[in-house]
N, C-alpha and C positions, 0 to 999 in steps of 0.2 A: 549765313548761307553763302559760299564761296562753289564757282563753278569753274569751268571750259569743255570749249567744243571746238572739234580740230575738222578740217578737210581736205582731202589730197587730190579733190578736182572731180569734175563731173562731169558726162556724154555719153557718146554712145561705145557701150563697154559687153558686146554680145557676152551672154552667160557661156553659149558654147566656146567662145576662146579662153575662157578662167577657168583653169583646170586647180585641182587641188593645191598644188606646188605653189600656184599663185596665186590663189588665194591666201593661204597661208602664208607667203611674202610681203603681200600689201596689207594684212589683219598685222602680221608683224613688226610693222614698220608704222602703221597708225597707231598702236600699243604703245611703241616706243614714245614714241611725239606727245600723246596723249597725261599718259604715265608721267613723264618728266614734268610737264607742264600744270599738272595737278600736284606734285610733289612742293613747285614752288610756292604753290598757295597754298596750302598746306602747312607748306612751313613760316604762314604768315609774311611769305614773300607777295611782290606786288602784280596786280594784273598786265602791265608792261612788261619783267621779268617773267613772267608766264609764257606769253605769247610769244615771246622774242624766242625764249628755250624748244618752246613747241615747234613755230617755224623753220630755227637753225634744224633740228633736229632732222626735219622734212628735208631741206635745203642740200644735206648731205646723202640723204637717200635715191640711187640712180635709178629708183623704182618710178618718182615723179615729178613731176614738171617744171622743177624747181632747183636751181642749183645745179649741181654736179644732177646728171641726166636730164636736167632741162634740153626742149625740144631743140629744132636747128632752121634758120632763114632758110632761104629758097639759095644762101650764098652759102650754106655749110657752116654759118656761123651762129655759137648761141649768144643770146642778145637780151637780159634778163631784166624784168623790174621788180620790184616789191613797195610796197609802204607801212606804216603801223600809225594806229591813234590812241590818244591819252585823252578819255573820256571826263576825266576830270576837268582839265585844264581847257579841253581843243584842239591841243599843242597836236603837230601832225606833221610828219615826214616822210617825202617819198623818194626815191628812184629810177630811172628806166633808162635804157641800154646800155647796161653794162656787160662790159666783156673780160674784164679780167679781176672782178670783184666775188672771193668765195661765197660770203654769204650777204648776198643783197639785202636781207631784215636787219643786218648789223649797222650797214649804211647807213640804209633808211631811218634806222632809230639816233644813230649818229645829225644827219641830216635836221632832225627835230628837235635834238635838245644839245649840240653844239654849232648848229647858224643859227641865222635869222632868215633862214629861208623856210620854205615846204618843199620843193622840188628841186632836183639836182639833174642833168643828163648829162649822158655820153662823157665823151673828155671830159667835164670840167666836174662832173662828178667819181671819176674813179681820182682825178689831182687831189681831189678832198678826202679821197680814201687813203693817199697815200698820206696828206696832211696826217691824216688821222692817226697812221702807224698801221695800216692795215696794209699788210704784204702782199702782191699780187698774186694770181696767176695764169700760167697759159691757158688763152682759149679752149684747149684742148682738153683743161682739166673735167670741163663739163659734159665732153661727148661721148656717149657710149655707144656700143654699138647696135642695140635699137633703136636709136635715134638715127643712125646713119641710113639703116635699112626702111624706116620712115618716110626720113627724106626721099630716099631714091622711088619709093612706091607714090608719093605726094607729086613730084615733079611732071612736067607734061613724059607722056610715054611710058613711065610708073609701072604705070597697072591701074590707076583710080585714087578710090576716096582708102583712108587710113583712120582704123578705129582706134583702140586702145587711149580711148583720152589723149591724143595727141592736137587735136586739136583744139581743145579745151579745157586743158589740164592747168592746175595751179594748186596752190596748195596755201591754208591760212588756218587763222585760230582767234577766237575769243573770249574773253576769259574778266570773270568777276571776281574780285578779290576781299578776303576778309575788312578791308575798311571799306566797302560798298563802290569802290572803284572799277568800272570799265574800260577795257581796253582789245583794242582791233590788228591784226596786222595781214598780209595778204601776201605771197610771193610769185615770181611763176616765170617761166620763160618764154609766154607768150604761143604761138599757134606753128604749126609745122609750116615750114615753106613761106615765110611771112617776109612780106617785103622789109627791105633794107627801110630800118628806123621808126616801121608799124610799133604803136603801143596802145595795149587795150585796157580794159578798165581797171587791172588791177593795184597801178600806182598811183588812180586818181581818187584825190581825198571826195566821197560820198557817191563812188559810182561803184567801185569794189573794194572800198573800206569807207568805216565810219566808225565811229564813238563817242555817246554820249551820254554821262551820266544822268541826265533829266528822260532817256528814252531806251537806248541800247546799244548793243556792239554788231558789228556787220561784217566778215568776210565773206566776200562773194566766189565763184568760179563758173564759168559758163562762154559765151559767146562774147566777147570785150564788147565790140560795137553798140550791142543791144545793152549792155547793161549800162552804158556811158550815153545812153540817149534817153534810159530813161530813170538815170539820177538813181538805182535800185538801193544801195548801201540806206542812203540819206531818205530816199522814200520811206522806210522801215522804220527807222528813226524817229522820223519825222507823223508818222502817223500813231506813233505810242505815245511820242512826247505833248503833240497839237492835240490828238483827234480823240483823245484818250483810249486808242485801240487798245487789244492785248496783243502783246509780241505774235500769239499764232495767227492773229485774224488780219494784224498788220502784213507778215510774211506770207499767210495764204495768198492775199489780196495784192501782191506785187508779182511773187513769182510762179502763182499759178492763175493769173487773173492777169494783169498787165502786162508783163511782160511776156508773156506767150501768145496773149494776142497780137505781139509788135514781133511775132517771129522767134523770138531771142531763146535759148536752149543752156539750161544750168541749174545752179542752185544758192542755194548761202545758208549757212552758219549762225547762229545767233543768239546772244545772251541779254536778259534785263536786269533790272537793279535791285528782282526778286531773286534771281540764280533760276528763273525758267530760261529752258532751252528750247531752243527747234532748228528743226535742221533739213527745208522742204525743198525739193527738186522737180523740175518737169521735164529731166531727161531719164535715161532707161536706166542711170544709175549714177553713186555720187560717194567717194571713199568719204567716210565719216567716222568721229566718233564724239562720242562727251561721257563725263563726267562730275561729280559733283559730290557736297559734302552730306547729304541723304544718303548717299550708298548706291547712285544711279550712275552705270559703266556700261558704254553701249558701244559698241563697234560693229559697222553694216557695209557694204556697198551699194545691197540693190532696194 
């Protein structure tokens, strides 16, 4: 049994503003991410090569929060993290604020299994990029012009609050692989209007990624602060691996139980080392999909 399940972020996404056309855009674009990333295991490639193809895939899409159309600071600038984990190993790499790095999941997986570190920022993580042979580019490659019109409505004088997942948006994958291997990875450009150097949870190893073969995989998306206070990826994990939960009564019991008590507004992703899936949310909606080698193909937002 080989799986994955993708997400392209979750919040408050009114049904009256998704009109057909975009719906069909974001169903489009999760297909894509989805599709690829199943093809690699499929082709008896590995749950790390899954995730990573799935994410890039996101990363390039100006639809989400990730990459090229990731959101923009309160300074106009986009400011991106990602991370991935190697459920076998532990082995685990992240990223955060980068500004002229295409695809942060490339880093981040660089990061993992070419240092001897877990986390890299700012300058001294895009020098590693270039170490790396990974060609930069301008800030600008990532802005589009929803994002700019974002910004301006987020800003004091605006107009107010800003829905479309801009606040909340990210984009991740998880994925089981024909030799029983799991594997995490997570991207995202963080919240609109976000203070210079803010990072939320999704480049911290077991708060919006995790992976571990003894329990499960975990891409998160939702509100950073809440889900880095209350350990959410690793909670998961942690309660199929200890407690002997099952992955739904685990993920029920954090993110419709815990962590909504503590405020916090999102969802996550998530695979075990059966190829069950779940994919629960406690906001009004959460771009999703999975797939698997049963013949279960699901792509949802609400």
């Amino acid at each position: 049994m080989y799986a994955i399940a993708i997400h392209g972020g979750a919040g408050t996404l009114p049904r009256a503003a998704m009109t057909p056309e975009r719906d069909q855009a974001y169903r489009a674009g999760l297909a894509a991410a989805l599709d690829a990333g199943y093809a690699v295991l499929d082709g008896r490639g590995t749950s790390l090569d899954a995730v990573t193809t799935a994410v890039r895939i996101l990363e390039d899409d100006p639809l989400f929060n990730a990459g090229r159309g990731a959101v923009l600071t309160a300074g106009g600038i986009a400011e991106l993290d990602a991370s991935i984990m190697d459920g076998r190993t532990l082995a685990a790499g992240a990223v955060a604020g980068l500004r002229h790095v295409r695809n942060p999941i490339e880093l981040a997986r660089a990061v993992m299994e070419h240092s001897s570190h877990v986390m890299l920022i700012g300058g001294g993580a895009e020098e590693f990029a270039l170490e790396r042979g990974m060609a930069p580019v301008p800030n600008e490659y990532f802005h589009t012009e929803t994002r700019r019109l974002q910004l301006q409505r987020a800003l004091p004088g605006g107009g107010g609050p800003v829905n479309e997942l801009s606040a909340l948006g990210t984009v991740g994958a998880v994925a089981l692989d024909q030799d029983g291997n799991l594997a995490a990875a997570t991207s995202t450009g963080g919240m609109t209007a976000k203070r210079y150097g803010r990072v939320g949870d999704s480049p911290i190893i077991g708060a919006g990624t995790y992976a571990d073969n003894a329990g499960c995989a975990v891409s998160a998306t939702g509100h950073g602060e809440f889900f880095i206070r209350t350990v959410v990826a690793h909670d998961i994990c942690a309660r199929v691996a200890y407690a002997g939960a099952t992955l739904a009564e685990a993920a029920d019991a954090v993110v419709m139980g815990r962590l909504r008590q503590m405020g916090g507004e999102g969802g996550i992703i998530a695979v075990d080392a059966r190829g069950n899936v779940v994919m629960p949310f406690n906001s009004e909606g959460m771009f999703r999909g999975a797939r698997s080698a049963d013949g279960r193909r699901e792509i949802a937002i609400y």
